[in-house]
C-alpha positions as CSV (number, residue, x, y, z in Angstrom):
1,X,-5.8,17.0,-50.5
2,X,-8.6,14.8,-49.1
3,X,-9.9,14.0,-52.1
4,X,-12.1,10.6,-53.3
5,X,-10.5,8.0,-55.1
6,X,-13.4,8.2,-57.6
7,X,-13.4,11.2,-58.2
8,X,-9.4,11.5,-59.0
9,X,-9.7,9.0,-61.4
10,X,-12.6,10.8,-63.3
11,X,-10.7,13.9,-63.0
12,X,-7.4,12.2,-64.4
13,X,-9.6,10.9,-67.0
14,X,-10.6,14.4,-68.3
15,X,-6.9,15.3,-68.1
16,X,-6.4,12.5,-70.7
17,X,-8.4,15.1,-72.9
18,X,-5.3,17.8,-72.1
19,X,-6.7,19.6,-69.1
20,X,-4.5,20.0,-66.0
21,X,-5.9,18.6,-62.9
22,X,-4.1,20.6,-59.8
23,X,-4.4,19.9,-55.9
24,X,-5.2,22.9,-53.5
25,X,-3.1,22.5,-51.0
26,X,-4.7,22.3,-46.9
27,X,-3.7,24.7,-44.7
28,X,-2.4,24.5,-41.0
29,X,-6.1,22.6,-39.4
30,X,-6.1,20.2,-42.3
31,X,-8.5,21.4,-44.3
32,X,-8.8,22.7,-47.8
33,X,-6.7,26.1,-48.2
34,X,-8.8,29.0,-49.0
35,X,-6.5,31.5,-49.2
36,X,-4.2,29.0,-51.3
37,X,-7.5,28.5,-54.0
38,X,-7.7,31.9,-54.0
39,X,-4.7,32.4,-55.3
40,X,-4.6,29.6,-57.3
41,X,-8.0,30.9,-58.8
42,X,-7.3,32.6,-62.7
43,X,-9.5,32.7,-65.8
44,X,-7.8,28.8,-66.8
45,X,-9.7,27.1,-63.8
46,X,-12.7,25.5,-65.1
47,X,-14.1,23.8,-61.9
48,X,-13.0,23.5,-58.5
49,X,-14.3,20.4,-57.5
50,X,-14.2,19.5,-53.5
51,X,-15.2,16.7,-50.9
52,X,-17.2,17.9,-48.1
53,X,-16.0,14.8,-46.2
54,X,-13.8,12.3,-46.9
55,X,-13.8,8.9,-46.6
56,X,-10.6,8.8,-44.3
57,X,-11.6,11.2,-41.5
58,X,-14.1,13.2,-40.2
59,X,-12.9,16.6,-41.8
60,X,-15.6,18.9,-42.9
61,X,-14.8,21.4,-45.1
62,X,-15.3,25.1,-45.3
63,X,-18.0,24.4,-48.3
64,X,-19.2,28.3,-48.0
65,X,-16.1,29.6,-47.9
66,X,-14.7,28.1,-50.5
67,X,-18.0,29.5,-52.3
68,X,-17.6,32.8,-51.6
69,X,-14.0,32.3,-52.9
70,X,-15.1,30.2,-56.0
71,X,-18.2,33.0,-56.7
72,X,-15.9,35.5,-57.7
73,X,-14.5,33.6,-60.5
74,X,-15.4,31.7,-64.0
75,X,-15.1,28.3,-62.7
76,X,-17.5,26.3,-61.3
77,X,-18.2,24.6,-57.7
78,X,-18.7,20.9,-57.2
79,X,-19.1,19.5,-54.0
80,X,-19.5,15.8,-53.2
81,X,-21.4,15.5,-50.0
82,X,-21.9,11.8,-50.3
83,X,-20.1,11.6,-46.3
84,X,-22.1,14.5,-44.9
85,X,-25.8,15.0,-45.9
86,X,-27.9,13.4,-43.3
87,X,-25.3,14.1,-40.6
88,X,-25.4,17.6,-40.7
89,X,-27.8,20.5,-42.2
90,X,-27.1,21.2,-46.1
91,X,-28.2,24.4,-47.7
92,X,-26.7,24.6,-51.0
93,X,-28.1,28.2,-51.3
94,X,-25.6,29.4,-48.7
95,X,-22.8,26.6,-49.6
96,X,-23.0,28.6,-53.1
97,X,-22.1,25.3,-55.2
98,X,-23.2,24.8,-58.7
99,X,-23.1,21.0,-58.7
100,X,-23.8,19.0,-55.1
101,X,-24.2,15.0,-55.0
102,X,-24.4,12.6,-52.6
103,X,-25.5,9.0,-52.0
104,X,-28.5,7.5,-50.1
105,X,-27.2,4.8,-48.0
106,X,-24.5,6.8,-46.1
107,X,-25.3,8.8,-43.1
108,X,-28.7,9.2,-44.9
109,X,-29.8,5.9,-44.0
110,X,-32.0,5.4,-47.1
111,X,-31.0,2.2,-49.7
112,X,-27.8,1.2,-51.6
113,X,-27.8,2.1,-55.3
114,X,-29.4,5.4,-55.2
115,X,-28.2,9.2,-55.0
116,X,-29.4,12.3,-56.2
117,X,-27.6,14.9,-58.0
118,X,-28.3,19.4,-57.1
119,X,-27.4,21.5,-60.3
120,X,-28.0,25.3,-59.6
121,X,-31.3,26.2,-62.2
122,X,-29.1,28.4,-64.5
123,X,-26.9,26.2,-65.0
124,X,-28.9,23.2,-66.2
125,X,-29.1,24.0,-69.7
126,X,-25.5,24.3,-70.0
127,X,-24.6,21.0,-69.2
128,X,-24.7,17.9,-71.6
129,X,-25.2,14.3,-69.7
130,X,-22.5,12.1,-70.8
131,X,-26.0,9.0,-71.8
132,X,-28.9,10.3,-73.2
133,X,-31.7,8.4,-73.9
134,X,-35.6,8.6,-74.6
135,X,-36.2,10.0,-70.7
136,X,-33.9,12.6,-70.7
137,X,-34.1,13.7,-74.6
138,X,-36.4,13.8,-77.3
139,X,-36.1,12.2,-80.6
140,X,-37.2,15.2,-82.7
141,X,-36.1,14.4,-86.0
142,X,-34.5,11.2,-88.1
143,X,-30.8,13.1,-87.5
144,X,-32.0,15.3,-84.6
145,X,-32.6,15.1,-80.9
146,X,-33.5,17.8,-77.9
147,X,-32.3,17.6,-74.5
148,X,-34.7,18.2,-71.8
149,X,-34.3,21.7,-70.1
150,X,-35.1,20.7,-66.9
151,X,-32.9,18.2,-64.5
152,X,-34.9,15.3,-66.1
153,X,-32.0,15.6,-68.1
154,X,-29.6,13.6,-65.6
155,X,-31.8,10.7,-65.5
156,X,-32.3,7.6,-67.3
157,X,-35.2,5.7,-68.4
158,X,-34.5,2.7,-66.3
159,X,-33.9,3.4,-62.5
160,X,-34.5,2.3,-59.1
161,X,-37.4,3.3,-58.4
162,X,-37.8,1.5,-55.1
163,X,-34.6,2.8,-54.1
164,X,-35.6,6.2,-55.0
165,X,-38.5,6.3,-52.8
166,X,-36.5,4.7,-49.8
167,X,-34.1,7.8,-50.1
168,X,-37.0,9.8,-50.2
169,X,-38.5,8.6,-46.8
170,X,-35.0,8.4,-45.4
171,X,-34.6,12.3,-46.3
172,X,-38.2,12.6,-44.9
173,X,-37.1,11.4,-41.8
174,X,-34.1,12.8,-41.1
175,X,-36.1,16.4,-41.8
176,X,-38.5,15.3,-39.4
177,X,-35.6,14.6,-36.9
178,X,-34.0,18.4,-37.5
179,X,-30.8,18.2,-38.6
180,X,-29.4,20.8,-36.4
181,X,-30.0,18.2,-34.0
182,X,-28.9,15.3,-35.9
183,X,-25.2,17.3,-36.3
184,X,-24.9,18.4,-32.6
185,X,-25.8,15.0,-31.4
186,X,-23.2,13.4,-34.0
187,X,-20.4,15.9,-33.2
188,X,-20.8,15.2,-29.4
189,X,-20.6,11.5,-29.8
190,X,-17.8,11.4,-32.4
191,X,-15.5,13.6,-29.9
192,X,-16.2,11.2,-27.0
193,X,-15.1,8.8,-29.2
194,X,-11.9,10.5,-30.3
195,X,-11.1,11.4,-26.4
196,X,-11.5,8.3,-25.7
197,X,-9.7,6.3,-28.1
198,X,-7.1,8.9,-27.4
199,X,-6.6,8.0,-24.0
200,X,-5.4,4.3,-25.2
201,X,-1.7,4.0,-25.3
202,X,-0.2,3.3,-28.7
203,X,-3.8,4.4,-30.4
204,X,-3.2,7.8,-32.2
205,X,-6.6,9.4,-34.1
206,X,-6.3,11.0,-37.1
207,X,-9.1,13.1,-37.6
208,X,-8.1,16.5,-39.3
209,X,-9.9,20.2,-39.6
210,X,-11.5,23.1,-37.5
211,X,-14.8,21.3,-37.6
212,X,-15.1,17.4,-37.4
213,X,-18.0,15.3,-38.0
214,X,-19.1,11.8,-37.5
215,X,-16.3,9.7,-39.2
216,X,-13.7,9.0,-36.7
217,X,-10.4,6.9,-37.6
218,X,-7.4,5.6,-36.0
219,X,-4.5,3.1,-35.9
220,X,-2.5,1.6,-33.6
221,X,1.5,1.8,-33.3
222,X,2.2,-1.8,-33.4
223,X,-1.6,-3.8,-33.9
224,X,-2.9,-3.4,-37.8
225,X,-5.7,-1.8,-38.8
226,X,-6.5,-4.9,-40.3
227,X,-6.2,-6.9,-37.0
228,X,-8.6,-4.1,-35.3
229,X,-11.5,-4.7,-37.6
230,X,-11.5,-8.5,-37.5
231,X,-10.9,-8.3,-34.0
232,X,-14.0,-5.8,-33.5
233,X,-16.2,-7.9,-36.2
234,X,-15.3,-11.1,-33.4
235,X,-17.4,-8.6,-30.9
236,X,-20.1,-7.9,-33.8
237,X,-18.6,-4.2,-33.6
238,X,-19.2,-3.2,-37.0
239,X,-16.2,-1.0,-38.7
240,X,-14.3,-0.4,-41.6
241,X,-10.7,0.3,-42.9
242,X,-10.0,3.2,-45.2
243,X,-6.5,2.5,-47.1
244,X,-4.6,5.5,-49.1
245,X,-5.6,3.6,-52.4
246,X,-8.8,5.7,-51.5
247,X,-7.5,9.3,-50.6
248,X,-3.8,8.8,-51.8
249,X,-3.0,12.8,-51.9
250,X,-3.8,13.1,-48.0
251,X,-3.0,9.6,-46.5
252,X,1.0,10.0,-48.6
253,X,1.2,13.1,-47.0
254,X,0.8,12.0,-43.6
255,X,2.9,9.0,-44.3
256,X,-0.3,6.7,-43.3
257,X,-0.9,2.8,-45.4
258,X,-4.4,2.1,-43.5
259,X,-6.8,3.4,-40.5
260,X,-9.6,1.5,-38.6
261,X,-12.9,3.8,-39.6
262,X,-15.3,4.1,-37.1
263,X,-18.7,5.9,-37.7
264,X,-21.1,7.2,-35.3
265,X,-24.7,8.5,-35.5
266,X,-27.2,9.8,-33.4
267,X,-28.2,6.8,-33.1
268,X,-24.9,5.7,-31.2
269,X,-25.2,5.1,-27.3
270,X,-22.7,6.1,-24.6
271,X,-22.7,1.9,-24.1
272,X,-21.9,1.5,-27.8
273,X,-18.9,3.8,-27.5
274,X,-18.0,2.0,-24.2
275,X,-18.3,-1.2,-26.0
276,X,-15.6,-0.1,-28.8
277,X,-13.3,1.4,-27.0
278,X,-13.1,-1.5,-24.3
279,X,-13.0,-3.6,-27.2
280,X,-10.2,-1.9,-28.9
281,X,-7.9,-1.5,-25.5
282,X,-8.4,-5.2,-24.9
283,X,-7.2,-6.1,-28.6
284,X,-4.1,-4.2,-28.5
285,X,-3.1,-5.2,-25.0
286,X,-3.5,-8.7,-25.9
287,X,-2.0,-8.9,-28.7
288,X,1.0,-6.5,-27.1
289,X,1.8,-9.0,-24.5
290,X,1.3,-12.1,-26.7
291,X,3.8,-10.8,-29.0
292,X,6.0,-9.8,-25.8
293,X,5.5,-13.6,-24.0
């Protein structure tokens, strides 16, 4: 239910076509249901298409078990990992996914405008990019064109090719880092964060599933989400706001408008976290007894 705004509206867009787009349900953690896909699995479903991480939370979820689920079927796997490669190791191999994209500038840390797209190699040839042009096909014959067969096919003539080396240092890098240690360092930090912000009356975090990431969010029972952020952006605390016009299905569920985001990194210090959470407890007591005076 955690899904991304953009990709419920290119999935409603395909049900224009007269395909029904249904919503595995979470289970009692949070996170994506795989004994409910399982049973919702029959020779209709065409693709089972899942976020790793949404934009709303740091939920992470079960990508290889909803493989080993989705493996036994006709459909196909898609997982967006836009939130979660560079924060945490990614084997596709092991996920089992036929389809995996994600962006560079996210936990990545390469430039904006640039992603990269993982289609399994059998499956290449099956697939038809929705703009072709004279990079990605050939112009064999006045009425006739050929596709390339290998994943040349996705791309266009024009690109970013700036941008396309950034993300390839930025992946460099974080290789060179080790990802295992990239996760566990992220995964320490982001629970400090949570424990801490916790411990602030009136804050309540909102962070579902087993396993939790880097993406940490919150509100406040009487300050805005709203108020938070500018508040922090005074203290050149950088965060962000995720409303449920980006992940309606979960944030209607829970009966939740807006959260303050906060990401960390391994980057992020113990003085950092400090830093916010001070911040934060200062804003909402201040604005508490204002309102009170």
């Amino acid at each position: 239910m955690a899904e991304y705004a953009s990709n419920v509206i290119a999935f409603l867009q395909v049900a224009e076509r007269g395909v029904s787009v249904e919503v595995i349900p979470n289970d009692e953690s949070g996170q994506v249901s795989v004994d409910a896909l399982a049973d919702m699995l029959d020779e209709r479903v065409k693709v089972v298409a899942v976020s790793h991480m949404p934009t709303n939370g740091g939920l992470v979820q079960p990508a290889v078990e909803i493989g080993r689920v989705v493996r036994g079927s006709n459909a196909l796997y898609l997982l967006d990992a836009c939130q979660t490669v560079g924060q945490m190791p990614i084997d596709a191999a092991e996920i089992g996914c036929d389809v995996l994209s994600a962006t560079s500038r996210k936990y990545l840390r390469g430039p904006r405008g640039v992603g990269f797209l993982y289609v399994r190699q059998e499956l290449i040839e099956q697939l038809t990019p929705p703009f072709l042009d004279l990079h990605a096909a050939r112009w064999t014959a006045r009425d006739r064109y050929e596709i390339r067969a290998d994943a040349r096919r996705f791309e266009n003539w024009e690109s970013f090719v700036a941008g396309r080396l950034g993300m390839g240092a930025a992946a460099d890098y974080a290789i060179a880092l080790g990802l295992d240690r990239v996760w566990s360092t992220v995964q320490i930090r982001a629970d400090q964060l949570r424990d801490r912000l916790r411990a602030i009356p009136g804050i309540t975090v909102h962070d579902l599933g087993a396993t939790k990431g880097g993406i940490v969010t919150f509100a406040h029972d009487r300050v805005g989400a709203d108020e938070i952020k500018e508040g922090l952006h005074r203290e050149r605390i950088n965060t962000e706001t995720s409303s449920v016009f980006s992940t309606r299905f979960d944030m209607e569920a829970r009966g939740l408008t807006k959260l303050v985001r906060a990401s960390v990194h391994y980057l992020t210090t113990q003085r950092e976290i400090d830093t916010l959470v001070n911040t934060v407890e200062e804003l909402v007591t201040e604005t508490h007894w204002v309102a009170r005076g």
